[in-house]
C-alpha positions in Angstrom: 147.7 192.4 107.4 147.4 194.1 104.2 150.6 192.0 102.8 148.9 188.9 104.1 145.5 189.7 102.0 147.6 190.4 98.6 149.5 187.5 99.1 146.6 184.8 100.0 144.9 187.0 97.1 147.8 186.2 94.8 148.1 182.8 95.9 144.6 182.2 95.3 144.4 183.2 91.5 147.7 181.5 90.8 146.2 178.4 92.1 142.8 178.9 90.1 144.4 179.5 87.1 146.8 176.2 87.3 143.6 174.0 88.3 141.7 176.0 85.0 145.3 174.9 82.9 144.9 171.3 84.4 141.2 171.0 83.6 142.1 172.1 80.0 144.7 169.2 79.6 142.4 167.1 80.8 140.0 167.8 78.4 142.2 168.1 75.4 143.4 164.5 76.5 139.8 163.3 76.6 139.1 164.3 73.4 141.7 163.0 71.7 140.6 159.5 73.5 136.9 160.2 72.1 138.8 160.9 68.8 140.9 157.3 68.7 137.7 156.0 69.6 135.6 157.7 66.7 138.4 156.1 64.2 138.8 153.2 65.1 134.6 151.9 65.6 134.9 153.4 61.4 137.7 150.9 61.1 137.0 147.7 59.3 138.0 146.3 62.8 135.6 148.5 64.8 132.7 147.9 62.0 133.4 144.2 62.2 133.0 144.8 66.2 129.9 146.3 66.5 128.0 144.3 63.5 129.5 141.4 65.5 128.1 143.0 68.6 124.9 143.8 67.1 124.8 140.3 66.1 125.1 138.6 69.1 122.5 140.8 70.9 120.2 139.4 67.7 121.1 135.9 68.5 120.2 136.2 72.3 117.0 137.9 71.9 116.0 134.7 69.3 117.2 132.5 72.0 115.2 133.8 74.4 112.1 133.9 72.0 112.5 130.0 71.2 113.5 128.5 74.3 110.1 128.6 75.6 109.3 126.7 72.2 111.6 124.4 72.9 110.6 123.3 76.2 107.3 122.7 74.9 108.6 120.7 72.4 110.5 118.8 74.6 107.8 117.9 76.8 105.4 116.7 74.3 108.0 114.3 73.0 108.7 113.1 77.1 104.5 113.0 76.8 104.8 111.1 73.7 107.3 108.5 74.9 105.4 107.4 77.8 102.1 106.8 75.9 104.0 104.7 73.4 105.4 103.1 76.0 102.0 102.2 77.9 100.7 100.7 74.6 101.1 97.1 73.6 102.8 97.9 70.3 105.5 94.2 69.7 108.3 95.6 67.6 109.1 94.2 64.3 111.9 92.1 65.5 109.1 90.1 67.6 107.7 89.1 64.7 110.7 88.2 62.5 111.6 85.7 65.7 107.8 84.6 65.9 108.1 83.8 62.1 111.9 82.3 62.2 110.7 80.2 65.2 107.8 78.7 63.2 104.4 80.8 63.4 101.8 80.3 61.3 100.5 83.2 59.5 97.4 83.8 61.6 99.6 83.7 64.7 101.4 86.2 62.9 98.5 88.3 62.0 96.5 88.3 65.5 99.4 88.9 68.1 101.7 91.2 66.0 99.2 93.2 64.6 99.9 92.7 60.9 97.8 91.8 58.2 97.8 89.1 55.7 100.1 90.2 52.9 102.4 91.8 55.7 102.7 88.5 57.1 103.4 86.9 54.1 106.3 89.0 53.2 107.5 88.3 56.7 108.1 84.7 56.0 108.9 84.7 52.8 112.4 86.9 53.4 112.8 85.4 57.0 111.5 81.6 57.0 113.7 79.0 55.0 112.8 78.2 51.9 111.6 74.6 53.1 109.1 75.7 55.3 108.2 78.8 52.9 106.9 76.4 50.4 103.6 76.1 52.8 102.9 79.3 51.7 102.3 78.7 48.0 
């Protein structure tokens, strides 16, 4: 028995010592990885990286500051677009037709919402020069 104890003894500190050797190696490996990593983020590359990085991380927090700002803005214009669009406003075009097609300038005035020397420019550029002469 006594050979037995010496040997699993033996066995026993050979094997701690190679697992203590192994655990060194893998140390010395890892920090020569943390080294490679040290020069290259103080590289121009690695700079460029993290300002880059740094950057983005900037640009999403902004983002996420605005959007709400956005969407505000976006639903005043939708807000905006359907009260113009319940309102009687006649675009311009209505009233270069109304004035090509022969309106006076009171009709002019009372269903397009234009006043007197608006009206008159109106049909002066867009009436022919025959029936402009009533103007004058």
């Amino acid at each position: 028995m006594n050979i037995d104890t010496t040997y699993s003894l033996y066995a026993l500190l050979i094997s701690n010592a190679l697992l203590v050797g192994a655990a060194g190696l893998a140390v010395m490996k890892f920090q020569r990885l943390v080294d490679k990593q040290k020069v290259f983020w103080s590289s121009p590359t690695g700079a460029a990286l993290k300002e880059q990085t740094e950057h983005d991380e900037l640009l999403l927090a902004i983002d996420q500051r605005l959007s709400p700002l956005f969407e505000q803005i976006e639903s005043m214009v939708r807000e905006q677009g359907q009260e113009a669009g319940t309102q009687q406003i006649l675009p311009i075009e209505h009233a270069v037709r109304m004035a090509k097609h022969g309106a006076s300038l009171e009709d002019l005035m009372r269903n397009c919402g234009l006043s007197d020397t608006e009206a008159r420019l109106l049909m002066r550029v867009h009436v022919q020069p025959a029936s402009s002469e009533k103007l004058n």
